[in-house]
C-alpha positions in Angstrom: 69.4 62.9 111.2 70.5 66.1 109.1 72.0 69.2 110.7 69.3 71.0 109.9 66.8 68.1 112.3 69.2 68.4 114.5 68.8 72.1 114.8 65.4 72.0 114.8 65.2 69.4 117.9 67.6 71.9 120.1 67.1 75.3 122.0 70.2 77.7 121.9 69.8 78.3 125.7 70.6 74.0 126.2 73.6 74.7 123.6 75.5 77.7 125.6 76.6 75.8 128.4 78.4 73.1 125.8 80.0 75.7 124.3 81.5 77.3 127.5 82.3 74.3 128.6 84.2 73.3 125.7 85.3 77.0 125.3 85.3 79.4 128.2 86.1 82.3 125.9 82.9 81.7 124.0 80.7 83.0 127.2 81.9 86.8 125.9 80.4 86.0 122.5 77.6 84.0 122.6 75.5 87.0 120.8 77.3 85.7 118.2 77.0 82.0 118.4 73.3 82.3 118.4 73.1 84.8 115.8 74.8 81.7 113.6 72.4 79.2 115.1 69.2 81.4 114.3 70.3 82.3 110.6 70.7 78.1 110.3 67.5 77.4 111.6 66.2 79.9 109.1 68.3 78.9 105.9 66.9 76.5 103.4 68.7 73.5 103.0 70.8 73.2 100.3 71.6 70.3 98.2 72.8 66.9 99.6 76.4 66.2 98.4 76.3 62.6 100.2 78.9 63.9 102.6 78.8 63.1 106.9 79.6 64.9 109.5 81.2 63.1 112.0 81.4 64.3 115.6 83.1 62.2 118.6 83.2 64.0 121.6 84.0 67.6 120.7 85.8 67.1 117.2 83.9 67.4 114.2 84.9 66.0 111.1 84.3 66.0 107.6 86.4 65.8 104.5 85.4 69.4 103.5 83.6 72.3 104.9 80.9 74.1 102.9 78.6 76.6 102.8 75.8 76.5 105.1 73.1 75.1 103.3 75.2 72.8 102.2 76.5 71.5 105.8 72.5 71.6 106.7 71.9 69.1 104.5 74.5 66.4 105.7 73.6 63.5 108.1 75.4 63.7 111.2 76.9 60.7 112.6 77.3 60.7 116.3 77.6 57.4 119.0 73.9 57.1 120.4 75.0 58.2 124.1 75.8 61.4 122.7 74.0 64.6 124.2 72.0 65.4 121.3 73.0 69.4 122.7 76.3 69.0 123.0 76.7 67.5 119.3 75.1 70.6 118.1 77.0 72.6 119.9 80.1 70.8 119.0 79.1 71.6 115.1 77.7 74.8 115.4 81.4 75.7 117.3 83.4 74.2 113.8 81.0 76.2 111.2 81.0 79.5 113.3 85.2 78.7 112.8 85.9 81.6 109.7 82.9 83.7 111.3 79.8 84.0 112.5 77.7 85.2 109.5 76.9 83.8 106.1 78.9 85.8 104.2 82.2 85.3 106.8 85.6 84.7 104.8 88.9 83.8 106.5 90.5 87.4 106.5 93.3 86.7 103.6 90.0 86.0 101.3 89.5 89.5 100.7 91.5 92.0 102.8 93.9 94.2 101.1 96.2 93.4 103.8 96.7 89.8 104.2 96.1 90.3 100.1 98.8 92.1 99.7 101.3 90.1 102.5 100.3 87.0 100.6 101.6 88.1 96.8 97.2 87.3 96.1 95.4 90.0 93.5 94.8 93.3 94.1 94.1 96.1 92.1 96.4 98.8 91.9 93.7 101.8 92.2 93.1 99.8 95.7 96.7 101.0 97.4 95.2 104.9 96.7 91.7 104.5 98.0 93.6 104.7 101.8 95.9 107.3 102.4 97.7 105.0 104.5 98.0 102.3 102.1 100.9 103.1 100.2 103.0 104.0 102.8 102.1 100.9 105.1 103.1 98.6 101.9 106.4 100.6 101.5 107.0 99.8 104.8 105.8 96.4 105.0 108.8 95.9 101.9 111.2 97.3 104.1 110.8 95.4 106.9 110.6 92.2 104.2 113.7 93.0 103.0 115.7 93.5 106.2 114.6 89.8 107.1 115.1 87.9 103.7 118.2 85.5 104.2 118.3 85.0 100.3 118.9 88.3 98.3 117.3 87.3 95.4 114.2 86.9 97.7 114.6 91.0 98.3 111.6 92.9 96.6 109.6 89.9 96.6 107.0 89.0 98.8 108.3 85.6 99.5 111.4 83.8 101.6 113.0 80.6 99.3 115.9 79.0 101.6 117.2 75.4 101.4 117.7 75.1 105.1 114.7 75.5 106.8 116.6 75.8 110.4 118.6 79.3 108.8 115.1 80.7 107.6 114.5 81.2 111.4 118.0 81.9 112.6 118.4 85.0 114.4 118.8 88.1 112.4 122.6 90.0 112.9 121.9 92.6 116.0 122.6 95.3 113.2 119.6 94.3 111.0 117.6 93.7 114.5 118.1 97.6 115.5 117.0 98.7 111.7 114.0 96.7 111.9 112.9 97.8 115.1 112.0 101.6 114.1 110.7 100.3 110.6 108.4 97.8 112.3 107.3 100.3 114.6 106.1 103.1 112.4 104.7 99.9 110.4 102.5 99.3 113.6 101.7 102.8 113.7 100.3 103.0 109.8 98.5 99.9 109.9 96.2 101.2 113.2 95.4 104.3 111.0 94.9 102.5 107.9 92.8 99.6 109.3 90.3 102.8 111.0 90.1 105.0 108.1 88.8 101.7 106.4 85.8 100.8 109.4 85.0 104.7 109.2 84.7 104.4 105.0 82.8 101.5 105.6 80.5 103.1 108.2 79.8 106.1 106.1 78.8 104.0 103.2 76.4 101.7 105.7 75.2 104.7 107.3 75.2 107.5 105.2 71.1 108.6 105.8 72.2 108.7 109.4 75.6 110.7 109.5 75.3 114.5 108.4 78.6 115.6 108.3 80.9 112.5 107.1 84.1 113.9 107.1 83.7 115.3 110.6 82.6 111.6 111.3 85.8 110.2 109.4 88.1 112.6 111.7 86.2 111.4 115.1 87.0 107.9 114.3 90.6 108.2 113.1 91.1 110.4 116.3 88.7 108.1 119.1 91.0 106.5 121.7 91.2 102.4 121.4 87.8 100.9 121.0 85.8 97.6 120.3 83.9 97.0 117.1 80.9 94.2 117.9 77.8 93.6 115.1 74.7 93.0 116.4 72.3 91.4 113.9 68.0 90.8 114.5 68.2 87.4 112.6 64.6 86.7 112.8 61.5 87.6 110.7 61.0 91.5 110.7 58.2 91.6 112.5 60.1 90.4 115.0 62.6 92.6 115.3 62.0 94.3 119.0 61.4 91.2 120.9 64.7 89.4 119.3 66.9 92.8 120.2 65.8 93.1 123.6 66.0 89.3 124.3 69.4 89.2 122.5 71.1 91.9 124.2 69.9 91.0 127.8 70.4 87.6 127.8 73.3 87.2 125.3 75.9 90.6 125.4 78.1 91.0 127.8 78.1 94.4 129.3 80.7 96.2 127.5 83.7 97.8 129.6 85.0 101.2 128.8 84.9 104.8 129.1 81.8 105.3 126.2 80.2 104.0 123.6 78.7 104.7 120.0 75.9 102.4 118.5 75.0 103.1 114.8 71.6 101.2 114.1 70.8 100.5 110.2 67.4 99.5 109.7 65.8 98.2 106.7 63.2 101.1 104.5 60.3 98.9 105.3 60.1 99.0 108.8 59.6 101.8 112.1 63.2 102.9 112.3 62.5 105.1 115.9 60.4 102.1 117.1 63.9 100.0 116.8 66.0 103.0 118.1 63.8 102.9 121.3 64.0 99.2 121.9 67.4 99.2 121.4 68.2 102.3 123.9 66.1 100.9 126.3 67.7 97.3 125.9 71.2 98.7 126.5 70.3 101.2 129.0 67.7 98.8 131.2 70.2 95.9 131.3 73.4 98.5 131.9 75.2 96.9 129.1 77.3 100.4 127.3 78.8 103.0 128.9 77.4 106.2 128.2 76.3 105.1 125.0 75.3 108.1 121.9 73.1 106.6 118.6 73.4 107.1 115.3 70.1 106.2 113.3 70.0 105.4 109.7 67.7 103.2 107.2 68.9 101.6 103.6 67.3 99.7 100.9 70.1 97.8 101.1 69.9 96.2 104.5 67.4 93.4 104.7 67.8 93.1 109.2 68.2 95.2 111.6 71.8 95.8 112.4 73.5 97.7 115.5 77.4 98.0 115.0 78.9 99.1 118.6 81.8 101.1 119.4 83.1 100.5 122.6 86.0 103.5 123.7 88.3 103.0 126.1 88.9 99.4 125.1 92.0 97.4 123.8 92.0 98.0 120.1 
């Protein structure tokens, strides 16, 4: 049987309870778990590279992971007593590993960040396009440089030391009390840069929506700690309503914290206030936000409906 069979034999609602068992912490995602399991069951299966996937118990196993399609289109070998649920939940756990969308990428694939902290490729243009960027990475040097054991490994990106065991040997007290404030103000930059990037990001999905961007831009770099969750409609268009309401009341948690923000981005082709409704209605029926405001918006560029939540008052 391929992944895809499998998939197609098995109801999300019989995987859940595999996947909390296995996982208590996935019971405050599981949103997300299905909205992986429904874009599988929808993908075409790509081509067959002759690879398994071997699952025993709850490990999963194969010599390399690929995209989707491609992991659709592998048999599955299992023992026979198996739960057929709990093998698919088992795999769906491993793929949903970097992410729970498609396009998902470990983080030091293509943040500017982990990028940078790695020595990968970045364009230079890129450190300007944040106002916080070049003074986190002047800071990020500093506090390199203060740790490097080796000198020559000072303005690098990179620690080289024969002996592993003085690599990790404490720093003098003296360097300790000069990192501290550097680190700190590090900390600082980082939170600012990291939310002036969501709020560029959030303009650009949601620019038919938001009249005044900059005034926007200012409320997010000023909001108090908050939650950033994506809710996708990963079903046929027509859809849409049914899947929302049925996601968010049996699937999201009801979100803790003072308020809440929910920018909806619909595609061009379809009733953008029709969505708006069913989504206030699903959130405010089922008491999952706190004092929740809406932004609405449509783009030719979105192909689903997508709600991306702001939850203040939470741990950032």
């Amino acid at each position: 049987m391929t992944l895809k069979e499998l998939f197609s034999k098995v109801k999300f609602e019989n995987i859940a309870p595999w996947l909390i068992k296995f996982d208590p912490q996935s019971e405050t995602c599981l949103w997300l778990f299905k909205q992986a399991f429904d874009r599988m069951r929808q993908l075409p299966v790509g081509k067959d590279d002759g690879i398994t996937i071997d699952v025993k118990g709850w490990h999963v196993w194969s010599p390399t992971r690929e995209s989707w399609d491609v992991e659709l289109a592998r048999e599955i070998k299992a023992a026979k007593s198996a739960p057929r649920n709990k093998v698919a939940a088992a795999i769906l756990w491993e793929l949903t590993y970097w992410g729970f969308d498609i396009g998902d990428k470990p983080r030091f694939a293509d943040d500017f960040q982990s990028r940078f902290e790695r020595g990968r490729e970045y364009d230079e243009s890129e450190v300007d396009e944040n106002p916080y960027r070049r003074e986190w990475t002047e800071l990020w040097q500093q506090e390199h440089d203060l740790e490097c054991r080796n000198s020559k490994d000072i303005g690098t990106k990179f620690f080289s030391c024969d002996d592993v065991e003085e690599m990790f040997a404490p720093l003098p007290p003296e360097t300790e009390a000069m990192l501290k404030p550097i680190s700190e103000k590090k900390e600082a930059v980082e939170k600012k840069m990291r939310r002036y990037d969501l709020a560029t990001e959030l303009i650009r999905q949601h620019k038919s929506g938001i009249e005044n961007p900059e005034k926007f831009r200012q409320f997010i770099m000023d909001a108090p700690p908050f939650d950033v969750d994506t809710i996708k409609a990963v079903c046929p268009l027509e859809e849409t309503s049914d899947y929302l309401s049925d996601l968010i009341h049996k699937w999201c948690p009801a979100m803790e914290g003072e308020s809440s923000l929910v920018l909806i981005n619909c595609p061009e082709c379809i009733d953008a206030r029709d969505i708006a409704e069913t989504a206030r209605g699903a959130f405010g029926s089922f008491r999952k936000l706190p004092k929740p405001k809406y932004i609405l918006s449509q783009s030719s560029e979105v192909k689903e409906v997508v709600l991306t939540v702001l939850t203040f008052g939470n741990k950032e």
